[in-house]
Steps between C-alpha positions, in 0.01 A plus 500: 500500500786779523310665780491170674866411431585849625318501813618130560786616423529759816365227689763247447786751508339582881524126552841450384594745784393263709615188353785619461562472908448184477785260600616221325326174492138450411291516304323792727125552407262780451150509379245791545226697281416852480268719343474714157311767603481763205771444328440717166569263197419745222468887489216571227329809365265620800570173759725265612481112488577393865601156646358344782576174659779347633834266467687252670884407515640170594879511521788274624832561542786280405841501601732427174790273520722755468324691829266755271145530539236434251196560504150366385183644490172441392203806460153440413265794441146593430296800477218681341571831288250778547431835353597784731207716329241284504610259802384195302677158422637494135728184540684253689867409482728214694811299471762317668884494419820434651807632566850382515744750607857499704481773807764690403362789571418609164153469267647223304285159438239299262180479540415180327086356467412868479111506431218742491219476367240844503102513409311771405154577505515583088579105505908533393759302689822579544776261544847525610706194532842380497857638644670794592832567625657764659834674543633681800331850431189331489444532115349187270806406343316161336160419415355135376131457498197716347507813740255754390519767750900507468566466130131659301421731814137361470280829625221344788331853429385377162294238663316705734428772266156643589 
C-alpha cells in the first residue's frame, strides 16, 4: 500500500501542477487510467515481487468560497504480483480510496475509504483499510484503520517463499 500511496502520490502532485492552472469556478473534471507496469513491491532474497496492472483517477476541482481550490479524487487499482525469478503469479492486490486535499501546492491531504485488499497463492490475505492523513512534507502524520503494510511492515516475501 506505501508503494501505491507513493507512486500515487507523484501522480497527483503532477496533477496538481495542472490543476492548479485552473481558474476559478467549476468544478473542472478529470478522469483517466494508466498502467502499473513493474512496479517492484518487495525486494526479497534472490527476486523481486513486481506489480502489474493498472489505476485510475477521477478528480474534480472545486472552487472554495473563499476563492481556493480543493480538490477530490478518487483511484481504483488492481494488479497481479509476480516473481521476477520465476515469472509466475504469486498474488493479486486492488483497492480504491479517495483523496481530499487543498492545491496549495504542497503534499498535504486525507485519504479517507483507503482499502486494499492482497491474495497470495500460500492462501493469506492482506488487508489495509481505513484513513490516512498527510502533512505538507508528505509524511503520515495520522493513521485510523487496520493498516498492515504501514504500521507491522507485513513482508509479501514470506508468502512466496519457495
Amino acid at each position: 500500500m506505501a508503494a501505491i500511496l507513493r507512486s500515487l502520490g507523484a501522480a497527483v502532485v503532477m496533477l496538481l501542477v495542472v490543476a492548479s492552472t485552473v481558474s476559478a469556478g467549476g468544478p473542472e473534471r478529470y478522469s483517466g487510467q494508466e498502467t502499473i507496469d513493474g512496479w517492484v513491491f518487495a525486494e526479497c532474497d534472490g527476486f523481486d515481487i513486481v506489480a502489474d496492472g493498472w489505476f485510475e483517477i477521477d478528480e474534480a476541482v472545486y472552487t472554495n468560497h473563499d476563492g481556493t481550490l480543493r480538490i477530490i479524487q478518487r483511484f481504483s487499482w488492481h494488479y497481479t504480483l509476480s516473481r521476477t525469478d520465476r515469472e509466475t503469479v504469486v498474488g493479486t492486490g486492488g483497492g480504491t480510496s479517495v483523496l481530499l486535499a487543498a492545491l496549495d501546492g504542497t503534499n498535504s491531504g486525507t485519504y479517507v475509504g483507503v482499502r486494499t485488499t492482497e491474495r497470495y497463492v500460500d492462501g493469506s490475505v492482506v488487508a489495509e483499510i481505513g484513513r490516512v492523513v498527510f502533512d505538507t512534507d508528505g509524511n503520515a502524520v495520522f493513521i485510523a484503520g487496520p493498516h498492515p503494510f504501514e504500521t507491522s511492515g507485513v513482508d509479501r516475501c514470506e508468502h512466496v517463499a519457495p
